[in-house]
C-alpha positions in Angstrom: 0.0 0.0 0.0 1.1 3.4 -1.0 0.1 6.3 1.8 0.7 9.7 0.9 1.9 12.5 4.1 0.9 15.8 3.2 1.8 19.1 5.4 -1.0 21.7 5.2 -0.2 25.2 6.6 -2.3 26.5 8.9 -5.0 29.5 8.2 -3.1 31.7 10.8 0.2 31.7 7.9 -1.8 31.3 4.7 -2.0 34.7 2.4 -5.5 33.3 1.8 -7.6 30.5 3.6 -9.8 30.3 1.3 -7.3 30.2 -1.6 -5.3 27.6 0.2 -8.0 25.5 0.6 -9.1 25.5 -3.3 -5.9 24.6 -4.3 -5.9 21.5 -1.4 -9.0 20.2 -2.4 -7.8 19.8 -6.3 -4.7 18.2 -4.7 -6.7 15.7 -2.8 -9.4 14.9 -5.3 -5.8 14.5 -7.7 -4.4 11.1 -5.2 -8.6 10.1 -4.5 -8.7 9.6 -7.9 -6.1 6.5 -8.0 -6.7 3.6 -10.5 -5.8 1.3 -7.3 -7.7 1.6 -3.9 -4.9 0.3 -2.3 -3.3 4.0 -0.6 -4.2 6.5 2.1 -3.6 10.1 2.3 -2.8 11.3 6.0 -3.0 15.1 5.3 -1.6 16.6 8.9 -2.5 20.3 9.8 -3.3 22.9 12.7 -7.3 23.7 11.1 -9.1 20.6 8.6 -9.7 22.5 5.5 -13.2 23.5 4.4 -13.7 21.3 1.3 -17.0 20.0 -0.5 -14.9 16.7 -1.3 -14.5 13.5 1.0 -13.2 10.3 0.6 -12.4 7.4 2.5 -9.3 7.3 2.5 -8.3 10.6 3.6 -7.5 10.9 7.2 -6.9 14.0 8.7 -4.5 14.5 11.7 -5.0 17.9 13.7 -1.6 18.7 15.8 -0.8 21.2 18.6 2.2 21.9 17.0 3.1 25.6 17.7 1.8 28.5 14.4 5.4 29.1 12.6 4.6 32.4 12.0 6.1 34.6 9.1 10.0 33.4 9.7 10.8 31.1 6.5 13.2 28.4 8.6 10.3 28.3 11.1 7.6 27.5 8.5 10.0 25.1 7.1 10.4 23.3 10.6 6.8 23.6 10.7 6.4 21.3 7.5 8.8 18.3 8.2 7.0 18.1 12.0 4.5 17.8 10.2 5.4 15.1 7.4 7.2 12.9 10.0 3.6 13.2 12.2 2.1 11.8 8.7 5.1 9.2 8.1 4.8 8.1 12.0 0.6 8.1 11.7 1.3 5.9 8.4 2.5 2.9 10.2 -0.9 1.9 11.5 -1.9 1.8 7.7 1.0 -1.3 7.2 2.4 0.5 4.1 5.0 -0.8 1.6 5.8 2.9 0.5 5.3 6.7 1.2 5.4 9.5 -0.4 5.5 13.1 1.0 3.7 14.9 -1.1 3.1 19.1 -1.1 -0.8 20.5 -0.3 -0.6 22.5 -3.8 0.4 19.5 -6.5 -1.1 17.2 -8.7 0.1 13.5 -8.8 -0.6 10.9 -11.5 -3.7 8.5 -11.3 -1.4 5.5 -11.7 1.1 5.8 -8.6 -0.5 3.1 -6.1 -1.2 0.7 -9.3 2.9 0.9 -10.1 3.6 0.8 -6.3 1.2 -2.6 -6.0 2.4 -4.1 -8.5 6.3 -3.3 -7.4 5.7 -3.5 -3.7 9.5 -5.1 -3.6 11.2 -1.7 -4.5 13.3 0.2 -3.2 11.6 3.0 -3.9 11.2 5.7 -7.1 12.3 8.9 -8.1 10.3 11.4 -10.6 12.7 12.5 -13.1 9.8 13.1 -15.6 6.7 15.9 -14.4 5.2 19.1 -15.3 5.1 22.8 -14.0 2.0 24.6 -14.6 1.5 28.1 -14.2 -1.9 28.6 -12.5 -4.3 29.8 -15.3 -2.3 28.5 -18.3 -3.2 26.6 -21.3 0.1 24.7 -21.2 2.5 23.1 -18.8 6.4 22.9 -18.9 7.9 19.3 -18.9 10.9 18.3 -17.2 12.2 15.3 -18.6 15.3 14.5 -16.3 15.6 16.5 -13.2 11.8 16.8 -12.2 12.5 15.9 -8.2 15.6 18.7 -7.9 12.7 21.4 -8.2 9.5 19.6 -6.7 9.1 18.4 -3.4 6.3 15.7 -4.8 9.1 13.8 -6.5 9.4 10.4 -4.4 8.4 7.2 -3.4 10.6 5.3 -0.4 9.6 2.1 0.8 8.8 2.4 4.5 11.1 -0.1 6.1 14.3 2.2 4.8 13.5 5.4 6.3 15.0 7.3 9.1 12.3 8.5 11.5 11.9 9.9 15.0 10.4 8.5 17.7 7.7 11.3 17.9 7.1 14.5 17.1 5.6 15.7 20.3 9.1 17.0 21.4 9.8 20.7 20.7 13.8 20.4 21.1 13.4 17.8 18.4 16.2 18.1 15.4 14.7 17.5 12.8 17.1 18.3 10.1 19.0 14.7 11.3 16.0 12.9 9.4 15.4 15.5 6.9 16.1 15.0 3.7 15.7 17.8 0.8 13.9 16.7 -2.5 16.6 17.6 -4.6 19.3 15.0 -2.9 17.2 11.6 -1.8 18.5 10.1 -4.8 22.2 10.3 -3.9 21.3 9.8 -0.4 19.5 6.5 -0.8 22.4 5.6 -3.3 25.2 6.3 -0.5 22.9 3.9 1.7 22.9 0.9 -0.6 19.3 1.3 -1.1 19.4 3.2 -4.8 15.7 4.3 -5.7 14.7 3.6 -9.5 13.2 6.5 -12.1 9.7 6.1 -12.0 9.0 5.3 -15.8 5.9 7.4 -16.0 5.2 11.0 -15.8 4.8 11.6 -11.6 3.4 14.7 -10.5 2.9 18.2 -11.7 4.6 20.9 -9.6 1.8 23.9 -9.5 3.2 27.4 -9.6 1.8 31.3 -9.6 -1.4 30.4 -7.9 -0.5 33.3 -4.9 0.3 30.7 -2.1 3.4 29.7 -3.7 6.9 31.1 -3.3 8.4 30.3 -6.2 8.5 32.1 -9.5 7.3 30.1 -12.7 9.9 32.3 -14.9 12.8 31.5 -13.0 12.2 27.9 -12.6 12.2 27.3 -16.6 14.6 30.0 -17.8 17.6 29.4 -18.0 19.3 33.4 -17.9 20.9 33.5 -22.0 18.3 34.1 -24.7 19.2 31.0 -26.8 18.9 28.2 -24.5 16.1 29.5 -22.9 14.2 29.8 -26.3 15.1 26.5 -27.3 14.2 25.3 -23.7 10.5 26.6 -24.2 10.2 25.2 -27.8 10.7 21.7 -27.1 9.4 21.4 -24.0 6.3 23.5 -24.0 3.0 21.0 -24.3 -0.6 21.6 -24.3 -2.5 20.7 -21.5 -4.5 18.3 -22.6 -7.6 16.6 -21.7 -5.6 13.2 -21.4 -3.2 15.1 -19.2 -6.1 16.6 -16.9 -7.8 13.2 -16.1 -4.4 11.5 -15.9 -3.4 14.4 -12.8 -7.2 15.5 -12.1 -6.0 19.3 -13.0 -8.6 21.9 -13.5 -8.7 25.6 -13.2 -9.4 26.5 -9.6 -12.4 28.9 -10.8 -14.0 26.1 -12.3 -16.9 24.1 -11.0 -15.4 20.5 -9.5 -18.9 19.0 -9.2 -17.6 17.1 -12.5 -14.7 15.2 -10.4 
């Protein structure tokens, strides 16, 4: 089984609850709508966000972790506490594999069918995804170094990961367990446990929806005018309606009574 940890920030931090919540509740309906029942989603926050969608297999964890506030290293702190409380929670659940996933992305349909049927791996690695720019007709595609800019980039089978006891203990450090996206690979190499590339299109990283950090431009642009022009050629792709059902992306102004 294939359960999913996903940290959701807390209303008190968000630029816009209600925003934040929207964008949640396309992420969620996005791992609901796996082509295998076997998974869970164990989406941990301070508030449950107010959706219209439910699902089964969606448990929500409510923590008493203290409200980062606006420092970036605290809100950071705030979102591994959190993802280790989901990893821990997962155990229950008897998983083969997790995946820490981020409360704004879109994941493919087919994840807990690969995961069921290879329930003896090590573990995966997303080299291939999308970024989307929130209102666009087309997404970006990263064909070899997806996980260095998403966070929704892997899979780890359980029984290899590092985790803490708890999470109930403030002096906690967490950053002995943390590992960043962009170096799990190497990591889990160095270990003797090497992850494989996930030979399927994994996730799609969402961007320029207003509760996200990052800028779209300076994710895909490389900074001379050539190879960025040849970047955006060949790698520039509709978004399709075979790509929407496969990651369950919509516009957030549209109705989702379809989904």
């Amino acid at each position: 089984m294939l359960v999913f940890a996903i940290a959701l920030k807390s209303a008190k931090v968000a630029r816009d609850w209600e925003q934040t919540c929207k964008i949640f509740e396309r992420s969620i309906r996005s791992v609901c709508a796996q082509t295998a029942s076997e998974f869970k989603a164990i989406v941990v926050c301070h508030e449950q966000p107010k959706i219209q969608f439910h699902h089964p297999n969606i448990e929500y964890l409510p923590i008493r972790f203290s409200i980062p506030g606006d420092d970036i290293e605290k809100k950071r702190l705030d979102r591994r506490r959190k993802v280790f409380a989901g990893l821990l929670a997962a155990k229950k659940y008897h998983p083969t594999h997790t995946m820490i996933m981020d409360a704004d992305d879109c994941v493919s349909k087919h994840l807990a069918e690969w995961v069921k049927q290879n329930r003896d791996g090590n573990g995966w690695v997303f080299n291939k995804g999308y970024l989307y720019e929130e209102g666009s007709n087309f997404l970006f595609r990263e064909k070899k170094a997806f996980y260095q800019w998403c966070g929704s980039s892997h899979i780890i089978r359980y029984d290899l990961q590092d985790l803490p006891e708890n999470t109930d203990d403030d002096r906690i450090d967490y950053n002995r367990y943390h590992r960043p996206h962009a170096y799990i690979m190497d990591i889990m190499e160095k270990k003797g446990t090497p992850l494989e590339t996930l030979p399927f299109f994994g996730a799609i990283y969402m961007l320029g929806h207003g509760e996200n950090v990052r800028n779209f431009a300076n994710v895909i642009r490389p900074k001379k005018l050539l190879p960025r022009l040849k970047k955006v050629v060949v790698n520039y792709r509709p978004l399709t309606g075979e790509i929407r059902d496969d990651f369950g992306l919509y516009s957030l102004e549209e109705n989702c009574s379809f989904h």
